[in-house]
N, C-alpha and C positions, 0 to 999 in steps of 0.2 A: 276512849283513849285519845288524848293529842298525837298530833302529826309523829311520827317516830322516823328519826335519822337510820337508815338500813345503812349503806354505805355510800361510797362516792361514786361519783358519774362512769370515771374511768375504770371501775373495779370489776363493771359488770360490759362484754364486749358487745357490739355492733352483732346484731344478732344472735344473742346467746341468751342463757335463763341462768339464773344464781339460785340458789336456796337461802335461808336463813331461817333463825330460829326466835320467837319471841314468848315468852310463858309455856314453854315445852309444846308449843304449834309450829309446823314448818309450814312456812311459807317459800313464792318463788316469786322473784322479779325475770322481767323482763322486757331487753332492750330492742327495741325491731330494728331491720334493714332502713328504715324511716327516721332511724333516730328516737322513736317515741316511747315512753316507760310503762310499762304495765306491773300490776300485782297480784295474784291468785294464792289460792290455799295450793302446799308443796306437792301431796299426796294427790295421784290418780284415784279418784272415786271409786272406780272399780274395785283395783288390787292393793290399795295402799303401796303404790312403788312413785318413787321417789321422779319428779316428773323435768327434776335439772338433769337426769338421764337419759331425756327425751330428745326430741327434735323440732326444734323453732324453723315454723314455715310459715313467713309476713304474719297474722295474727291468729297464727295454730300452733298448740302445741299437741306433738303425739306424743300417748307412753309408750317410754321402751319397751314396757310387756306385751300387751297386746294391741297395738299400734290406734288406740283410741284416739281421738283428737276431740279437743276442747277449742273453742275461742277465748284468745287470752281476755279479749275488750270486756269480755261477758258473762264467762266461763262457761257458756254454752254447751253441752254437749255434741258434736256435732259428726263423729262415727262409732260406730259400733264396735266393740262390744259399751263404752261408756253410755249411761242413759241420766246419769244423774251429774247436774251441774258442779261450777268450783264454787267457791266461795273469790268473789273480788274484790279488791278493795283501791280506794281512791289515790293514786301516784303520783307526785309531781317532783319537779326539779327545783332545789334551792341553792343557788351556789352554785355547788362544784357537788351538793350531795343530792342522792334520792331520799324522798320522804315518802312514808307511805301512812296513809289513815288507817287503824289495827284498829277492830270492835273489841 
């Protein structure tokens, strides 16, 4: 899939995660304390729980269920209970919008 317009720079805040939705997949962006954009699959590996419910810590997000942490850069798994990575995908800035590369 080409580069795909998610939304604009401002929509999504200085340290927070957005969701969105593309072919009935959720996906999350997000914006670091750095400025920088990341993209991940929406869903915690684990519980399927929604991970804009989370907590954006510089390039961690935890799930609000069971306080897993991922690296956003990588999808790393990187606490427990999660053992199984996210899916990420490639982010950049055009404009004034976020792009993001969708398989």
């Amino acid at each position: 899939m080409p580069w795909t317009r998610i939304c604009a720079v401002d929509d999504v805040e200085i340290d927070d995660v957005m969701t969105f939705t593309v072919n009935d997949h959720l996906y999350a962006v997000y914006r670091t304390e750095d400025d920088e954009f990341f993209c991940s699959d929406g869903l915690c590996t684990h519980e399927q729980v929604d991970l804009a419910d989370g907590l954006l810590m510089g390039h961690e997000i935890e799930c609000p269920k069971h306080n897993g942490r991922f690296d956003i850069r990588t999808g790393a798994p990187l606490r427990s209970p999660v053992c199984v990575a996210l899916g990420t995908y490639p982010t950049r800035m055009a404009g004034d919008a976020i792009m993001v590369d969708l398989p």
